[in-house]
C-alpha positions in Angstrom: 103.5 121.6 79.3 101.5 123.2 76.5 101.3 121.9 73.4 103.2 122.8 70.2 106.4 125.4 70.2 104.7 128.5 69.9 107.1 132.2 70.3 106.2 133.6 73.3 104.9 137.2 72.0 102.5 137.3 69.6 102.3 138.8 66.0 102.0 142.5 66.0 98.5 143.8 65.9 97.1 144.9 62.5 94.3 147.3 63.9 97.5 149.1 65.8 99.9 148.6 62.3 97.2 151.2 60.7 97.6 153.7 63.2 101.2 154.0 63.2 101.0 153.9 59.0 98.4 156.9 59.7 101.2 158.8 61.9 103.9 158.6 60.1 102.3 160.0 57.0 100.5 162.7 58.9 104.1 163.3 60.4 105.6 163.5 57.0 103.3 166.0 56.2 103.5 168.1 58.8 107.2 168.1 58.2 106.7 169.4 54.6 105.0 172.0 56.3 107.3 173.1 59.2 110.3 172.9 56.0 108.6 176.3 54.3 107.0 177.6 57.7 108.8 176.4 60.6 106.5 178.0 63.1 106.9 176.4 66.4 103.6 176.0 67.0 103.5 173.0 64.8 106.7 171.4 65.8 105.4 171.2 69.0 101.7 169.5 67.9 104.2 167.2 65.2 106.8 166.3 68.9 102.9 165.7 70.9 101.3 163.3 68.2 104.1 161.3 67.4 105.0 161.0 71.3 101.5 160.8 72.4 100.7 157.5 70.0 103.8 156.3 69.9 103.6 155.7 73.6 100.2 155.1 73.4 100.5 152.1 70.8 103.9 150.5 72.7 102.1 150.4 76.0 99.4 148.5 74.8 101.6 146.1 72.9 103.5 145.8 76.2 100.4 144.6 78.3 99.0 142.8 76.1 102.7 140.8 76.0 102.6 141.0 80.0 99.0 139.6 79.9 99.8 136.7 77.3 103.3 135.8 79.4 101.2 135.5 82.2 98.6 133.4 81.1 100.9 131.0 79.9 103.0 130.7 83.1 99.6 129.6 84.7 99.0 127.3 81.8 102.7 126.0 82.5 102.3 125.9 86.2 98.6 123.3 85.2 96.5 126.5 86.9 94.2 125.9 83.9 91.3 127.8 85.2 93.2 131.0 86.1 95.2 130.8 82.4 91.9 130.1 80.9 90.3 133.7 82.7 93.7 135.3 81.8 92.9 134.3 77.9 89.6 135.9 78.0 90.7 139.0 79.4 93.5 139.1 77.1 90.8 138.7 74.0 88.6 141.6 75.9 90.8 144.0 76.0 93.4 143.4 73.2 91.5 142.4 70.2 94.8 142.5 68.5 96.5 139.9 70.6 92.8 137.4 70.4 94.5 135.1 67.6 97.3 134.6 69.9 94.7 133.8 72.7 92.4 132.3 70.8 95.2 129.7 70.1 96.5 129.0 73.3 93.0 128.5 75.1 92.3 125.8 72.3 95.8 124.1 73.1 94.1 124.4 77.2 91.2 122.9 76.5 92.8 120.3 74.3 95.2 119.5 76.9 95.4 116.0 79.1 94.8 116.1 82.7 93.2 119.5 82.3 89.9 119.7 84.1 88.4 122.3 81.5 89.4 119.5 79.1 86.7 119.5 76.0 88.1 119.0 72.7 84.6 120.8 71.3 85.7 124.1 72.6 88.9 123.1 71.6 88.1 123.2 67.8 86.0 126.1 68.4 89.0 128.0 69.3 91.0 126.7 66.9 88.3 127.4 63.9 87.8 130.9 65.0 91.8 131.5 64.7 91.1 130.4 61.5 87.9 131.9 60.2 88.1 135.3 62.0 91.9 135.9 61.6 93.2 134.8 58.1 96.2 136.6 58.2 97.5 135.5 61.3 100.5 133.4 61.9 98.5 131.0 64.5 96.5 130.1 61.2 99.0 127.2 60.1 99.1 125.4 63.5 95.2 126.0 64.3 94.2 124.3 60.7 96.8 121.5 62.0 94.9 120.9 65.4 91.9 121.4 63.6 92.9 117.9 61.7 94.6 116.2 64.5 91.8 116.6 67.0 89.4 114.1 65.9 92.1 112.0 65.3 92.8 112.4 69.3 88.9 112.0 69.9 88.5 108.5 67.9 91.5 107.5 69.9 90.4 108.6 73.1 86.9 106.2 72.4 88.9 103.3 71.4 90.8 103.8 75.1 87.8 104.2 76.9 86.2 101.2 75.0 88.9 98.8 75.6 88.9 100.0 79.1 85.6 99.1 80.1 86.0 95.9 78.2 89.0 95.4 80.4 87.0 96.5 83.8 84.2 93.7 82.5 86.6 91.3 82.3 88.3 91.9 86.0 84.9 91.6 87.5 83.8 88.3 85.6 86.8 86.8 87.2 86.2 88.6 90.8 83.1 87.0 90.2 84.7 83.9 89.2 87.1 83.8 91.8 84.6 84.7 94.5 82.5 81.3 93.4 85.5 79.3 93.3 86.7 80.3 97.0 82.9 79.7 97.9 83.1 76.8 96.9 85.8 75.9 98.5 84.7 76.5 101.5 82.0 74.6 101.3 83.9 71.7 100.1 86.1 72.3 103.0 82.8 72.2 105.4 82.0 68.8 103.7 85.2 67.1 104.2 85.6 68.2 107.9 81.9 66.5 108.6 82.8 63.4 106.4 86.3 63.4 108.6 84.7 63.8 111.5 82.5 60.8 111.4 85.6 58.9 109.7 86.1 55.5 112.9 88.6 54.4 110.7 92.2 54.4 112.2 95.4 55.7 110.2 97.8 53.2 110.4 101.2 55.6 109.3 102.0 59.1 110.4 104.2 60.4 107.5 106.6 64.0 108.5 108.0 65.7 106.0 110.6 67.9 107.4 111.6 70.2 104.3 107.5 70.3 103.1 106.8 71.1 107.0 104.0 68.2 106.4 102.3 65.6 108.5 100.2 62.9 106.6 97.8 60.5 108.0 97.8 57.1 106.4 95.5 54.4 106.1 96.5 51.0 104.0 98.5 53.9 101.7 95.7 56.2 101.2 96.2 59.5 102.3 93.3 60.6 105.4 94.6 64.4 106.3 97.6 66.3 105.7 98.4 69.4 108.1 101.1 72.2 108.1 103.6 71.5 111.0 106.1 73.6 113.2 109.9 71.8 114.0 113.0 72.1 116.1 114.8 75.4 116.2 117.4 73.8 114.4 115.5 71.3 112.1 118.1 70.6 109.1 119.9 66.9 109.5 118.9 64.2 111.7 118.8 64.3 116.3 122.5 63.8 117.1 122.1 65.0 120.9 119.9 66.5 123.6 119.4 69.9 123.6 120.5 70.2 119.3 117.1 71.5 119.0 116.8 69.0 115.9 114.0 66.8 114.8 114.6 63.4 114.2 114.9 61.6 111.5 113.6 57.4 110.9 110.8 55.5 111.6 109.5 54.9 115.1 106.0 54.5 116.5 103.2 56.0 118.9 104.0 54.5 121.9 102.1 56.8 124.7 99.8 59.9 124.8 99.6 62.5 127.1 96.1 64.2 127.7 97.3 66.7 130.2 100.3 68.0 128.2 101.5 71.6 129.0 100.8 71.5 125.0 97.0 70.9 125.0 97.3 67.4 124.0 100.8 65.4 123.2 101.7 62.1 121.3 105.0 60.6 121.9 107.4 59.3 119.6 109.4 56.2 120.5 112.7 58.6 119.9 115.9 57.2 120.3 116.0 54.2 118.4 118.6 51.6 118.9 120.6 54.0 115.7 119.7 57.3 117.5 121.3 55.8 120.7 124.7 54.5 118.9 125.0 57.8 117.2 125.3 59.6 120.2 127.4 57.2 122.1 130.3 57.3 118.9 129.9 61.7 119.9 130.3 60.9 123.8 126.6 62.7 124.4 123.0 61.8 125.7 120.8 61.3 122.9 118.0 62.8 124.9 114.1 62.0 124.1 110.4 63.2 124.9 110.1 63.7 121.0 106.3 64.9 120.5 103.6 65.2 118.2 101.5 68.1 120.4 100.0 71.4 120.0 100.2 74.6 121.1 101.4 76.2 124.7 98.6 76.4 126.5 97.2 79.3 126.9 98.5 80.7 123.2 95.7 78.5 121.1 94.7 81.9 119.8 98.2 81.6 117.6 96.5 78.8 115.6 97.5 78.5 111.9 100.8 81.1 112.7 102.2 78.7 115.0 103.4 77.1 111.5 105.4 80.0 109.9 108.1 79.4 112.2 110.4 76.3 113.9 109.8 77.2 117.5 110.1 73.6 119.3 113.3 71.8 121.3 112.8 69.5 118.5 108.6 67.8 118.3 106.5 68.1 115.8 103.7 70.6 116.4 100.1 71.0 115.1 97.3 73.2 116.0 95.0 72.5 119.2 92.0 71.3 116.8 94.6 69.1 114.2 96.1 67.5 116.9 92.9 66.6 118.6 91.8 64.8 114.9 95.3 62.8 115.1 94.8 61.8 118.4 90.9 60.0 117.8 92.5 58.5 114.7 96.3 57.1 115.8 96.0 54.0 118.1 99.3 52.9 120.3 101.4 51.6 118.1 101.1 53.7 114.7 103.8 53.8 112.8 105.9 56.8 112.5 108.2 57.9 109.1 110.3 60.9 110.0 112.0 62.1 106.6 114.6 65.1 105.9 
């Protein structure tokens, strides 16, 4: 929208005031004449001229009204270019109507999101208004632009200021962030070669079941921890076989399995003497082959995924690499805390 509340036709031209002040005098002589005369020659010149510029003067007005209405609806429509053309044909041929234009093409160049935006034209506009037509009702509102412009323009630099110190300020810490995660990974790159020449054993395997969290252990310290996968149904402790349910207690390593359908497997001396009783009282099998193991073979490719969902009848699941690390560091025997 333009700016400012501005009546859609503009004042009546001055230049066409005088010739309609010219007419009627001329007519009021002529009628002084025809009163003592009354030849019909005159009354006809008298019914041409007044006819002639009447018309003349109201067509004028009309398209320079057409013109401005026009302009505007571009202006309206934010088809700046074609209002501002519209403007300067309006000033070329209807001097009397330039105030009017004059005005508007300063509120278009003065206007945001405009791409003939340039409050310099702007106040030159609005300074011709009122320097070159004193008179004119646009004067007023042109003086006001004229004062609130600069006002606009400081702003504007403060914006664009606080802008690029804000643009500095996200790249320092892209920058930042950039050397943090580098550093990270180099940190990372350390710890896997000072892991991978680690000979000693963890003596505790810790599960987590609502963190989704294997620990290693060794004499308390934590080794590695690793993101896991669980049963289908993972919430309470293994009642029965085929619950789809991890179990929950303390049990140890007590075989491994290097030819597992799931790249490498650690089993978990699941049912206990409890696990076994608890299914009797429900009349069911407790079942077993609880695992530590990876992933299917032939979906390694999954890796770090695997994790985002509970997809085994009931093991603990790692990636191919993670479980490969457990298995050089977990003798027979480790111990094994399963908690909710």
């Amino acid at each position: 929208m333009r700016i400012g509340n501005i009546p859609a036709n503009g004042p009546a031209p001055r230049a066409a005031g005088t010739v309609l002040k010219g007419l009627q005098k001329v007519t009021c002589q002529r009628k002084a004449r025809l009163n003592t005369s009354f030849h019909p020659f005159f009354i006809l010149i008298a019914i041409v001229l007044v006819l002639g510029w009447g018309c003349s003067f109201i067509d004028g007005r009309g398209q320079a009204n057409s013109m401005l209405k026009a302009a505007n609806d571009l202006f309206d429509q934010g088809k700046y270019r074609a209002a501002q053309r519209k403007y300067e044909q309006l000033i070329e041929r209807h001097p009397a109507a330039a105030a009017r234009a004059l005005f508007e093409m300063g509120l278009l160049y003065a206007q945001p999101g405009s791409e003939l935006k340039d409050y310099q034209k702007a106040l030159i506009c609005f300074q011709k208004v009122v320097t070159d037509f004193p008179d004119s009702e646009y004067r007023q509102n042109s003086q006001m632009m004229l004062f609130q412009i600069p006002n606009v323009i400081n702003k504007d630099k403060r914006i664009a200021a606080q802008q690029a110190t804000l643009e500095t300020l996200r790249q320092t810490i892209k920058d930042k962030a950039d050397e943090i995660v580098a550093l990270r990974e180099q940190i990372a790159v350390l710890d896997q070669k000072a892991f991978a020449r680690r000979t000693t054993p963890a003596d505790k395997i810790l599960i987590e079941k609502k963190d989704r969290r294997l620990t290693l252990l060794s004499k308390g310290q934590v080794i590695k921890t690793y993101p896991i996968a669980l049963g289908g149904n993972p919430t309470g402790p293994k009642e029965r076989e085929g619950d789809k349910k991890t179990p929950e207690g303390f049990y140890i390593i007590d075989s491994r399995n290097r030819d597992s359908d799931y790249h490498l497997a650690l089993h978990i001396s699941y049912p206990s003497a409890k696990d076994k009783k608890r299914a009797r009282e429900l009349g069911a099998s407790p079942g077993g082959n609880i695992m530590i193991h990876g992933i299917k073979n032939g979906l390694s490719w999954v890796g770090d995924f695997h994790s985002r969902v509970d997809w085994t009848n009931g093991c603990i699941a790692v990636t191919d690499q993670e479980i490969e690390e457990i298995d050089r560091l977990v003798p027979i025997g480790t111990v094994v805390e399963i908690r909710p």
